[in-house]
N, CA, C and O of each residue as an XYZ file, in Angstrom:
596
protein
N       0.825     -1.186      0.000
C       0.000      0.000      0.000
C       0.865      1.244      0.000
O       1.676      1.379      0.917
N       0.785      1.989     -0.766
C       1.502      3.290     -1.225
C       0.753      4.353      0.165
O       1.246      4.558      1.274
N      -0.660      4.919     -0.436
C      -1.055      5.322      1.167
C      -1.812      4.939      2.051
O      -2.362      3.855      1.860
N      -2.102      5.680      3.307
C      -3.108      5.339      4.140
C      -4.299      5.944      4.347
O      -5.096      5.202      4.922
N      -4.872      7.442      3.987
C      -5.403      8.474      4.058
C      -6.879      7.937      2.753
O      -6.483      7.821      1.593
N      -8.050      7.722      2.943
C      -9.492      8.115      2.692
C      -9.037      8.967      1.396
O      -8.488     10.033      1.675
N      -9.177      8.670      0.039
C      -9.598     10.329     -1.013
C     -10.579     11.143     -0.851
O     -10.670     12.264     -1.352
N     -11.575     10.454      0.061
C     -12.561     11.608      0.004
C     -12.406     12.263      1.842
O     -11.783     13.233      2.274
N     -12.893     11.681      2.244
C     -12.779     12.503      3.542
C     -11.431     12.978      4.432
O     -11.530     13.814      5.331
N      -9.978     12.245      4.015
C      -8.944     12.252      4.624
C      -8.586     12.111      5.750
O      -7.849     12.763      6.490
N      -9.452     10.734      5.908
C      -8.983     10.328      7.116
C      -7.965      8.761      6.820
O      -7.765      8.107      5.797
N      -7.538      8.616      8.112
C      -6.978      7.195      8.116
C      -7.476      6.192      7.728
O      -8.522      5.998      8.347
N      -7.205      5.174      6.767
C      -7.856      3.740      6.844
C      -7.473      2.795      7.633
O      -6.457      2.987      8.302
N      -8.124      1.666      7.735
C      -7.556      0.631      7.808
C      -7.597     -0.505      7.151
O      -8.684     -0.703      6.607
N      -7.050     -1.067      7.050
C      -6.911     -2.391      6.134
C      -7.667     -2.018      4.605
O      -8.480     -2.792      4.100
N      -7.333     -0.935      4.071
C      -7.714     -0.354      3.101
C      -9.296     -0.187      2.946
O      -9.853     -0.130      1.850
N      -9.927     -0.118      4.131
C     -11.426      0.549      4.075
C     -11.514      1.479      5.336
O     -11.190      1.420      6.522
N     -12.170      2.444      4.410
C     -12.311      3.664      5.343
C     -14.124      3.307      5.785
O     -15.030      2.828      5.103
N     -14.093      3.719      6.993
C     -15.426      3.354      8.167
C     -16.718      4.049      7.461
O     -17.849      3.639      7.719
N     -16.431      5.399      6.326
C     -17.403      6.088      6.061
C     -17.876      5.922      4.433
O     -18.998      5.981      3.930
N     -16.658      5.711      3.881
C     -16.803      5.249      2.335
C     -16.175      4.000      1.622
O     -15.516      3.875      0.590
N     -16.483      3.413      2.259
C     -16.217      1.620      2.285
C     -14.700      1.660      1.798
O     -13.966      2.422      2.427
N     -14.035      0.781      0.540
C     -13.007      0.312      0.433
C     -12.247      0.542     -0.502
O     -12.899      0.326     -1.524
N     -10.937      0.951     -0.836
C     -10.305      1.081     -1.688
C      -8.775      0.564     -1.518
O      -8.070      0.221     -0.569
N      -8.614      0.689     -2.997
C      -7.272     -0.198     -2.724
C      -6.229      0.564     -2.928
O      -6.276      1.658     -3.490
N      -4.919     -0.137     -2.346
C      -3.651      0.836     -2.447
C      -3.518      1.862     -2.786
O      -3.406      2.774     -1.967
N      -3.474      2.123     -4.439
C      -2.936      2.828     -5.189
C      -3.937      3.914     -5.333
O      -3.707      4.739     -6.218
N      -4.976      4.052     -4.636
C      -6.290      4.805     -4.642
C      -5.987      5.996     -3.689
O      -6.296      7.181     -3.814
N      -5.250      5.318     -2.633
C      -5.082      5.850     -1.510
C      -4.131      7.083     -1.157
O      -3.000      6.972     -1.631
N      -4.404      8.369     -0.328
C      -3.486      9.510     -0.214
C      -2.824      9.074      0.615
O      -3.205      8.350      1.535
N      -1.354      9.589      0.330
C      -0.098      9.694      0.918
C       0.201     10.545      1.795
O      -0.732     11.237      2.202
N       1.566     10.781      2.370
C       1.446     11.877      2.880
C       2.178     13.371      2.286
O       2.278     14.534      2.675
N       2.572     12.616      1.200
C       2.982     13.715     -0.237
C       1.850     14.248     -0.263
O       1.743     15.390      0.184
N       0.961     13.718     -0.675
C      -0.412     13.807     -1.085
C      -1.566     14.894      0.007
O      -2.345     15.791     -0.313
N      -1.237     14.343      1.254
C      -1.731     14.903      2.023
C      -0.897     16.777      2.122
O      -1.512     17.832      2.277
N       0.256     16.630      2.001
C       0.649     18.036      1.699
C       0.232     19.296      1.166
O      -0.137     20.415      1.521
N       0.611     18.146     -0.521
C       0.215     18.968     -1.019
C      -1.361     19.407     -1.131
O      -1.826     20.366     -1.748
N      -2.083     18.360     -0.302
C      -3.503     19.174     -0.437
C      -3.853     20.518      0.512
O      -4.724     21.384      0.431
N      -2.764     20.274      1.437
C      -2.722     21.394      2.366
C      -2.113     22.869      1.579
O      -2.650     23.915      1.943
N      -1.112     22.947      0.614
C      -1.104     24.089     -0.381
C      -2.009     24.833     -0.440
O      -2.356     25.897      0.073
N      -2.583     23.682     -1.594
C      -3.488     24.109     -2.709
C      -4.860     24.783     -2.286
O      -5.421     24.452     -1.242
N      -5.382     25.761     -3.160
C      -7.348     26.230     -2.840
C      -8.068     25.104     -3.305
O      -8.079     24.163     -4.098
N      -8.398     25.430     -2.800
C     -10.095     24.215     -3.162
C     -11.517     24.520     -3.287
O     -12.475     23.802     -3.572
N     -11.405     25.986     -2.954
C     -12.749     26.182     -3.138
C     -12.453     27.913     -4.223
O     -11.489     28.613     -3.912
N     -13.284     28.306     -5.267
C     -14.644     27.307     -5.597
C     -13.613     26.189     -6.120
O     -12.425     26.440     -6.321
N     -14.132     25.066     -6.295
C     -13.988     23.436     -6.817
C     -15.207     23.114     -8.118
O     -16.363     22.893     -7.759
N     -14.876     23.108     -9.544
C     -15.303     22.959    -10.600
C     -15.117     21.231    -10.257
O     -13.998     20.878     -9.885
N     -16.118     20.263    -10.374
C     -15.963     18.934    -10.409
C     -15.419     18.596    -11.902
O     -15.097     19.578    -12.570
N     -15.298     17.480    -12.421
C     -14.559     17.239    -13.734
C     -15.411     15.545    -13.423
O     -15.672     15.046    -12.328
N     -15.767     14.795    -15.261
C     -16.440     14.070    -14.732
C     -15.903     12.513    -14.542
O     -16.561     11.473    -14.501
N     -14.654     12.698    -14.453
C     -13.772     11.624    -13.479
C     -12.800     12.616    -13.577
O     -12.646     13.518    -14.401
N     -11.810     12.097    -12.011
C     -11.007     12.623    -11.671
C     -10.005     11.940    -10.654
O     -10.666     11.540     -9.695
N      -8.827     11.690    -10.519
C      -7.752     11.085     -9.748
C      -8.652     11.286     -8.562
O      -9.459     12.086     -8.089
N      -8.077     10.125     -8.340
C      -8.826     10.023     -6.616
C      -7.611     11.031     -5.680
O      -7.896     11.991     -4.964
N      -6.298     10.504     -5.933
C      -5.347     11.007     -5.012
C      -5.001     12.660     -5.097
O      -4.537     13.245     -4.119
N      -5.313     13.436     -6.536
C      -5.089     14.948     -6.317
C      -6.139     15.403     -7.067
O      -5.852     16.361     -7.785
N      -7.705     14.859     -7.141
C      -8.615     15.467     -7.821
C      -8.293     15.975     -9.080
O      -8.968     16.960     -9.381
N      -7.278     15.527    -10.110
C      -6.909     15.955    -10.844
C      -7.292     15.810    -12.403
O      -8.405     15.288    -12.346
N      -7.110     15.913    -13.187
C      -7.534     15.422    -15.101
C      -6.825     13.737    -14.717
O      -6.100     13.260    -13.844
N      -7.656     13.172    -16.146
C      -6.928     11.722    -16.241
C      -7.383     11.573    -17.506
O      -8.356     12.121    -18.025
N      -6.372     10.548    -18.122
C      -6.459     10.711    -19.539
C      -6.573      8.688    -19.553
O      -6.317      7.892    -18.649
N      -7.134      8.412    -21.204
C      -6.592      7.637    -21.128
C      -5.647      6.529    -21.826
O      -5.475      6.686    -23.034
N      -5.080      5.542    -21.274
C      -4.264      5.196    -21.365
C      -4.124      3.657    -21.652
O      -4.001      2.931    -20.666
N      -4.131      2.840    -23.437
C      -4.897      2.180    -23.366
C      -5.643      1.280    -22.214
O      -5.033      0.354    -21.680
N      -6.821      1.558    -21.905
C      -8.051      1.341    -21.105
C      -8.099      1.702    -19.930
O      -9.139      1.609    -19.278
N      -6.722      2.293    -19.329
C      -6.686      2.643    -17.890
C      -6.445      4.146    -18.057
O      -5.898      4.734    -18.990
N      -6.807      4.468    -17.303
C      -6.463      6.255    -16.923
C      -5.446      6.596    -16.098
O      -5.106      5.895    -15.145
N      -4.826      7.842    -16.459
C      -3.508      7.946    -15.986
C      -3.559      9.517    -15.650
O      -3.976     10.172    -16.605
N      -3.280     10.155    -14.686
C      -3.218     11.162    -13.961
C      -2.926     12.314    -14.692
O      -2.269     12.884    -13.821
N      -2.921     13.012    -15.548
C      -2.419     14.460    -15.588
C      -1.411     15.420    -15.593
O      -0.509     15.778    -16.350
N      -1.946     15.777    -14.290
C      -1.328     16.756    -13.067
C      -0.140     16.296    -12.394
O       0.835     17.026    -12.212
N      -0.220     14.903    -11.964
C       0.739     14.515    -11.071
C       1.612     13.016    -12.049
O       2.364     12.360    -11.329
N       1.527     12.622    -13.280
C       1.840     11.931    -14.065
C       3.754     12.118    -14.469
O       4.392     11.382    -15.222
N       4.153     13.020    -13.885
C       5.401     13.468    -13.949
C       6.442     13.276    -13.281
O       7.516     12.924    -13.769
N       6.223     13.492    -12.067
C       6.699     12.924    -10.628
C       6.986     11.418    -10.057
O       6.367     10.430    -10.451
N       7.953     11.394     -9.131
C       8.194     10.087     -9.005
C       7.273      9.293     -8.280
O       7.555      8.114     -8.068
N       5.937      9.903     -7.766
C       5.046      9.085     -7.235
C       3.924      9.191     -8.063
O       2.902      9.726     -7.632
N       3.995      8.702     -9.316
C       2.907      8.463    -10.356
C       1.198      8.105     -9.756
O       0.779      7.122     -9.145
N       0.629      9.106    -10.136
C      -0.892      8.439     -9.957
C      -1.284      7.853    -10.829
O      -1.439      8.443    -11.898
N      -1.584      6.528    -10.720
C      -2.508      5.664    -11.713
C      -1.722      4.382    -11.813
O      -1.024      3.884    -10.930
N      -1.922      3.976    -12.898
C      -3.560      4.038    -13.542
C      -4.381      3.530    -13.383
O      -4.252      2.310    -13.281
N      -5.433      3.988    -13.288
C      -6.636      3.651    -12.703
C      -7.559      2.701    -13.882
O      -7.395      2.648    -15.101
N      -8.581      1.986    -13.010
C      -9.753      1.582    -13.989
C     -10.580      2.725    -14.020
O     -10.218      3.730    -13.407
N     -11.626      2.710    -14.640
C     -12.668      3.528    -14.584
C     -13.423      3.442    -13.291
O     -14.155      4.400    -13.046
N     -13.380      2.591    -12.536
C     -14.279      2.391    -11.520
C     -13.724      2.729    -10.344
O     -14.319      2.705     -9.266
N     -12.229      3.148    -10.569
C     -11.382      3.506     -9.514
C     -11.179      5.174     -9.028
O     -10.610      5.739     -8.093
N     -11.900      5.558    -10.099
C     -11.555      7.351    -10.150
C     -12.857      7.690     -9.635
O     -13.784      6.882     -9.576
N     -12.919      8.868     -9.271
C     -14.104      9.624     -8.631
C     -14.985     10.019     -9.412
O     -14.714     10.150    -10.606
N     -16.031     10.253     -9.002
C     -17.371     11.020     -9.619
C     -17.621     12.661     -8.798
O     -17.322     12.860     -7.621
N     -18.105     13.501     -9.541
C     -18.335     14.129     -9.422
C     -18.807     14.758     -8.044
O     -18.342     15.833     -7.667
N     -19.734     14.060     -7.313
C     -20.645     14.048     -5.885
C     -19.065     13.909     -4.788
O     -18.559     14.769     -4.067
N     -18.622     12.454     -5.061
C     -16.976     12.592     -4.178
C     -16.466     13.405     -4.597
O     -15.769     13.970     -3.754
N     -16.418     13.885     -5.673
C     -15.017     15.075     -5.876
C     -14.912     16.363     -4.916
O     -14.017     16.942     -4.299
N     -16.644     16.540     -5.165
C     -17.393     17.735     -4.622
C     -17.322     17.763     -2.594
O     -17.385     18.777     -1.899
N     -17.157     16.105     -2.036
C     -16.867     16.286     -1.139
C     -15.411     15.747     -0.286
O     -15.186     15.670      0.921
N     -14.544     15.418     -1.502
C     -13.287     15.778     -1.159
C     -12.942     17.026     -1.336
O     -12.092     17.377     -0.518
N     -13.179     17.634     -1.889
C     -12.609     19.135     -2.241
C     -12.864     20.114     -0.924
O     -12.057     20.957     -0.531
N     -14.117     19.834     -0.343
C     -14.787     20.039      0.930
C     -13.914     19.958      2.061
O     -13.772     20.866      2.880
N     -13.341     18.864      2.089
C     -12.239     18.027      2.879
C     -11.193     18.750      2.735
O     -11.060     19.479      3.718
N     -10.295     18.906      1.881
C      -9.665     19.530      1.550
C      -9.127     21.028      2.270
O      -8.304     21.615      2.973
N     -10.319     21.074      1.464
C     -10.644     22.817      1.779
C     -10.551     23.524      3.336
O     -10.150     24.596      3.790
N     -11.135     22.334      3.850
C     -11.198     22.251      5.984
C      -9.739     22.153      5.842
O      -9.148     23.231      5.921
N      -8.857     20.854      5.605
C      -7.568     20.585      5.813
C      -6.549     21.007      5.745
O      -5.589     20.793      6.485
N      -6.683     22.140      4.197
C      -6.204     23.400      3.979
C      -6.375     24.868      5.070
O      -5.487     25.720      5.056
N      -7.422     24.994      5.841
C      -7.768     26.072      6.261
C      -7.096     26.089      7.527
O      -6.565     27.076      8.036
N      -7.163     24.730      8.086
C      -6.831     24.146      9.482
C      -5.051     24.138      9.287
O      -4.396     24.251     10.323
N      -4.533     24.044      8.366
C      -3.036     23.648      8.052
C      -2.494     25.579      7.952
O      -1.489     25.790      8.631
N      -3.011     26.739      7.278
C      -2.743     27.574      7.153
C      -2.965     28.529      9.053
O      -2.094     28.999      9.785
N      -4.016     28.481      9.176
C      -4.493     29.040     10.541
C      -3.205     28.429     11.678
O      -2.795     29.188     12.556
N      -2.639     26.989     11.543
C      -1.790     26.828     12.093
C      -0.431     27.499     11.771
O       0.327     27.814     12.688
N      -0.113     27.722     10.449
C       1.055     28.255     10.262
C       1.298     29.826     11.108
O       2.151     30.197     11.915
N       0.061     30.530     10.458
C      -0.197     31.867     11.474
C      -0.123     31.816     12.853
O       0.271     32.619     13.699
N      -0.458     31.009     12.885
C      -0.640     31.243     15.065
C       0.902     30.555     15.202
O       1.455     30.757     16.283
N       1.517     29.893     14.367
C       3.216     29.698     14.600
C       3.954     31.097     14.419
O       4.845     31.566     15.127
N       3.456     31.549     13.483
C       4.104     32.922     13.154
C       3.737     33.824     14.275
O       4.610     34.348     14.968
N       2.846     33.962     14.414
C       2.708     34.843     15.238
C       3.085     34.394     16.692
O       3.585     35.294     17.366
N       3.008     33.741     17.021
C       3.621     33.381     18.486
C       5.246     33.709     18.297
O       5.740     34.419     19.173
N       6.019     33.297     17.340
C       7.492     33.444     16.925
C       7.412     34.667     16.630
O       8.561     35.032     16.881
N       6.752     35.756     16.196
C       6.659     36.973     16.027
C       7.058     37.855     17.443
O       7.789     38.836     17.308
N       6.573     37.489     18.765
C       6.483     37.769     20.082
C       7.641     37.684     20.208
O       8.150     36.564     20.160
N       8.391     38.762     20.396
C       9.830     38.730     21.393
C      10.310     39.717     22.897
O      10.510     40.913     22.681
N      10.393     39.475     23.597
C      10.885     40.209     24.931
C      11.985     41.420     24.476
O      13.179     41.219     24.250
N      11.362     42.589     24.405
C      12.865     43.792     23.921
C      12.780     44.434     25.369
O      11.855     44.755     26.116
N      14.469     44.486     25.437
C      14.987     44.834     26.691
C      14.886     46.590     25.957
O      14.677     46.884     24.780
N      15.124     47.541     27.169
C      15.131     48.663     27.262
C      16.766     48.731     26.662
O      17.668     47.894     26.688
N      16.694     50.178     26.096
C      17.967     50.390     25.902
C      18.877     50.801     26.909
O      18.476     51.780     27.539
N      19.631     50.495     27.145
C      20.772     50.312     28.681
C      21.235     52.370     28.860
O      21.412     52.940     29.937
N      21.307     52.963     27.602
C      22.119     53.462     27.719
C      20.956     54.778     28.119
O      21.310     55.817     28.675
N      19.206     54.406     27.612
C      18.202     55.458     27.883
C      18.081     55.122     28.952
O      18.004     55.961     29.850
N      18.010     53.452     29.266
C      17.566     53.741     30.696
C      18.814     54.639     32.056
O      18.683     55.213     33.137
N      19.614     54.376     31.390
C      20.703     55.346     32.576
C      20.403     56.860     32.120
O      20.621     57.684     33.008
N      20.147     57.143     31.443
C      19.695     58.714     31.151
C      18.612     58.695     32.136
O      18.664     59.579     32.991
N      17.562     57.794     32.189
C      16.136     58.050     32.318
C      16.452     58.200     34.510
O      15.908     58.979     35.292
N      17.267     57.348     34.731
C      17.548     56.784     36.074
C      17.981     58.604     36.513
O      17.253     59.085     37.382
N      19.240     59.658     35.866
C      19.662     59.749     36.410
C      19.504     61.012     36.202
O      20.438     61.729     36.560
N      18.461     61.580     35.657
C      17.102     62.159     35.343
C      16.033     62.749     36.524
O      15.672     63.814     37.025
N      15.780     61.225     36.610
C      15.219     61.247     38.079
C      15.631     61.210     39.240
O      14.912     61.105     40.234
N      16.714     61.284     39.231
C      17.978     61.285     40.437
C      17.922     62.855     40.434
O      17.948     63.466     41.502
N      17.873     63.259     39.680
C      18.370     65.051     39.776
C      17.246     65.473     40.095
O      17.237     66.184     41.099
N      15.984     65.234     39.442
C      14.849     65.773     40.082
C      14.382     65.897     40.741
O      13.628     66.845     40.958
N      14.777     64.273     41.896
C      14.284     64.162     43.054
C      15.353     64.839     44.011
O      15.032     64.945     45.194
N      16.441     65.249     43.658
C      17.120     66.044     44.508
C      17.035     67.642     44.685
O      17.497     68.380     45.555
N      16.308     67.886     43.590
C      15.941     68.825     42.865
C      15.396     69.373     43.976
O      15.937     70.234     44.670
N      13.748     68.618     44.251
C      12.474     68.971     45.036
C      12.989     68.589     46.744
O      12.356     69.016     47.710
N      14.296     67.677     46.882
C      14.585     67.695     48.053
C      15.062     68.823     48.626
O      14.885     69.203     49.783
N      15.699     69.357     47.727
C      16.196     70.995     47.997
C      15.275     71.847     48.425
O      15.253     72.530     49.449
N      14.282     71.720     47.285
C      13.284     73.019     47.322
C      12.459     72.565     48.452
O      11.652     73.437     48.773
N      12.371     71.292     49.302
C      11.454     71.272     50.389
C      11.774     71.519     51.602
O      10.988     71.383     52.539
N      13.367     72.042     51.748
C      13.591     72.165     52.787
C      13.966     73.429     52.896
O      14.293     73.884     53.992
């Protein structure tokens, strides 16, 4: 098995069936390449296509009788090829992209609240105002000690 990850909802499988959309096999399955890059990418709006790679929602062409990925057909983790019965329809596409789209939102919102927490730094006073500022008030208060007596 190449991955472990659901195409449509992105969750974990097991034993190559996911609990919510029954079963698929290996090569069907998202990676965690896969899972990445879905965290990139937009997803919404999401134009369905009327098959599409299960693993990056992508074009598929074909290839005598099997379909072969597109988008990701280049790379050393080849999608495909698929049967026809192996690629998505339209209705899954529409709610992986959904998936996605959460997984993406949830993956970015984290990067920010990293940034911004790493953004937060402790700045010391400058050494050399604060001895101005100290000695400042040293004179002043000797100042009014004078004038009170």
């Amino acid at each position: 098995m190449r991955g472990h990850l659901c195409p449509v909802c992105i969750r974990p499988v097991r034993e190559g069936r996911c609990t919510e959309h029954g079963p698929w096999k290996g090569h069907q399955l998202l990676s965690h390449r896969d899972r990445r890059r879905a965290e990139r990418e937009r997803w919404q709006p999401f134009e369905p296509l009327p098959h599409a790679c299960p693993r990056c929602l992508g074009e598929v062409a074909d290839t005598r009788g099997r379909f072969g990925c597109l988008d990701h057909g280049h790379d050393h983790e080849h999608h495909g090829p698929f049967r026809v019965d192996e690629l998505l329809l339209p209705s899954a596409q529409r709610e992986s992209a959904m998936a996605r789209h959460r997984l993406a939102r949830r993956s970015q919102a984290r990067r920010r609240e990293s940034a911004s927490l790493s953004a937060i730094s402790v700045r010391l006073p400058d050494p050399g105002r604060s001895a101005r500022v100290v000695i400042s008030a040293s004179i002043v208060a000797g100042t009014l000690a004078f004038l009170a007596r």
